[in-house]
Structures are given as structure tokens and as C-alpha cells.
C-alpha positions in Angstrom: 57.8 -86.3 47.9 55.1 -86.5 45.1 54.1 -83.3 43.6 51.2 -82.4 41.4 52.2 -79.3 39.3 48.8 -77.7 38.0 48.0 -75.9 35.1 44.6 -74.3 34.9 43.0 -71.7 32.4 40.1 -69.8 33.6 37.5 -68.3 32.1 38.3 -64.9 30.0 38.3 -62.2 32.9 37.4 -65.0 35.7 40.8 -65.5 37.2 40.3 -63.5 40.2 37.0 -64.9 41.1 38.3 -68.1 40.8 41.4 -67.4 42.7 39.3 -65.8 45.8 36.9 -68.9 45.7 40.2 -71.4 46.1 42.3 -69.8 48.5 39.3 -69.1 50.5 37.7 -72.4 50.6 39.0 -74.8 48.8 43.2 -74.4 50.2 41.9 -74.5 53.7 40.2 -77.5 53.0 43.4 -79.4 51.1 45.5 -77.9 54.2 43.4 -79.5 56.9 43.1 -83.0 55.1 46.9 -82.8 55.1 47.8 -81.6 51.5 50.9 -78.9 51.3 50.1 -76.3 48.9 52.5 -74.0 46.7 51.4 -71.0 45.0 49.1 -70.1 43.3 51.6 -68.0 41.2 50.0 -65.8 38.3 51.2 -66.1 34.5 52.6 -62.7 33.4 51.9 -63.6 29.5 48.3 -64.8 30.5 45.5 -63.2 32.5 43.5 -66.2 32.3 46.0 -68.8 33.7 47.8 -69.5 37.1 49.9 -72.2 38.5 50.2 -74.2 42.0 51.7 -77.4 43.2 50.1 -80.3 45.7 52.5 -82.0 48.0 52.0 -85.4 49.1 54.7 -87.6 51.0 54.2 -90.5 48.6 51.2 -91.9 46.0 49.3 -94.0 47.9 48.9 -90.6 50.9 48.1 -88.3 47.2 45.2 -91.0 46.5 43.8 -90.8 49.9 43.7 -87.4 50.2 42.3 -86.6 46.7 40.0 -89.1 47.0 38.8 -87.3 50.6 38.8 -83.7 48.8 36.9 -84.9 46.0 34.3 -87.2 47.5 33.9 -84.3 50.4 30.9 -82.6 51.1 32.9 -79.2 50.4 33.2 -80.4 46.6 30.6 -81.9 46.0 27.9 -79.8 47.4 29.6 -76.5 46.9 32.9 -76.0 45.0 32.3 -78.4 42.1 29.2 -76.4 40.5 31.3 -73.0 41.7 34.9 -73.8 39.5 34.1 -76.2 37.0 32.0 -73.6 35.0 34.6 -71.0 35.1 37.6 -73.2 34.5 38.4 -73.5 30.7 40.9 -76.2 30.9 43.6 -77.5 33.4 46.4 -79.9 33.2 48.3 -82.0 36.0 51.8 -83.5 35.8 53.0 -85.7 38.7 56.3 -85.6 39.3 59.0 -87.4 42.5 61.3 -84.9 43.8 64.3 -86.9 44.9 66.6 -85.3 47.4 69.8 -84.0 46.1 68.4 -83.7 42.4 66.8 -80.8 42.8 70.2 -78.3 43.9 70.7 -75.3 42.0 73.9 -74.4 43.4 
């Protein structure tokens, strides 16, 4: 499995708007081209940043479906000139979870 682990930080005191704007349109839209999404989960030490994760069964599905989100009418008609103001900075890192690495027992 190929996960995306996503860093952004928002705009001071735009977190929430940004927040209502993704999990109201733009997680639906991820879910239904196929994209598993965890979180978002909200920094304690930060008001302005959050975390989530993309989940993709392997890199050449990932490309696909990014490529589908981001050339989508829903981005680029709507969402792109909606977030991209308000979001300061973000950061990605991919990383392969391998089964039986990842036991905390």
C-alpha cells in the first residue's frame, strides 16, 4: 500500500474554513475516484496546521487517481481558487507500508 502523509499549514485563523471546504467537497470527491482517506487529525501545538494520509494500492493507481482529482472539473473550476489562497504551505512524503513492518506489539 502507498501512502501520502500530508502536511499542510493554513492560513493564520483559516484552519476551520479550510477543513469544512475539504471534508465537504473535496474528501467526497477523493473517496468516489477510489482514494482511502485518513484523518484529518488537528496539531495540538499548532492552530494553523493539520495532518491526513492518501491511500493508494500501489504508484501507478496513486498517479491515476491524482491525476483524475487534479485535472477534474471539481479542482479546477472550484476548489483550486477556494484552498490555494488560504493554504500557507504543505508538504507530502510518500511512503510503502509493508505488511508485518508496521506491528507495534
Amino acid at each position: 500500500m502507498i501512502i501520502e502523509m500530508r502536511t499542510y499549514k493554513i492560513r493564520s485563523g483559516k484552519r476551520t474554513e479550510f477543513l469544512e471546504v475539504l471534508k465537504s467537497k473535496a474528501f467526497p470527491e477523493h473517496q468516489k475516484i477510489g482514494m482511502k482517506i485518513v484523518g484529518p487529525f488537528l496539531s495540538i501545538e499548532d492552530d494553523d496546521t493539520f495532518f491526513w494520509m492518501r491511500a493508494f494500492s500501489d504508484l501507478k493507481s496513486r498517479e491515476k487517481m491524482r491525476d483524475e482529482f487534479y485535472e477534474g472539473k471539481l479542482w479546477k473550476e472550484e476548489l483550486e481558487q477556494k484552498l490555494m489562497p488560504i493554504l500557507e504551505k504543505y508538504d507530502v512524503v510518500v511512503v510503502e507500508a509493508k505488511e508485518g513492518l508496521g506491528d507495534w506489539r
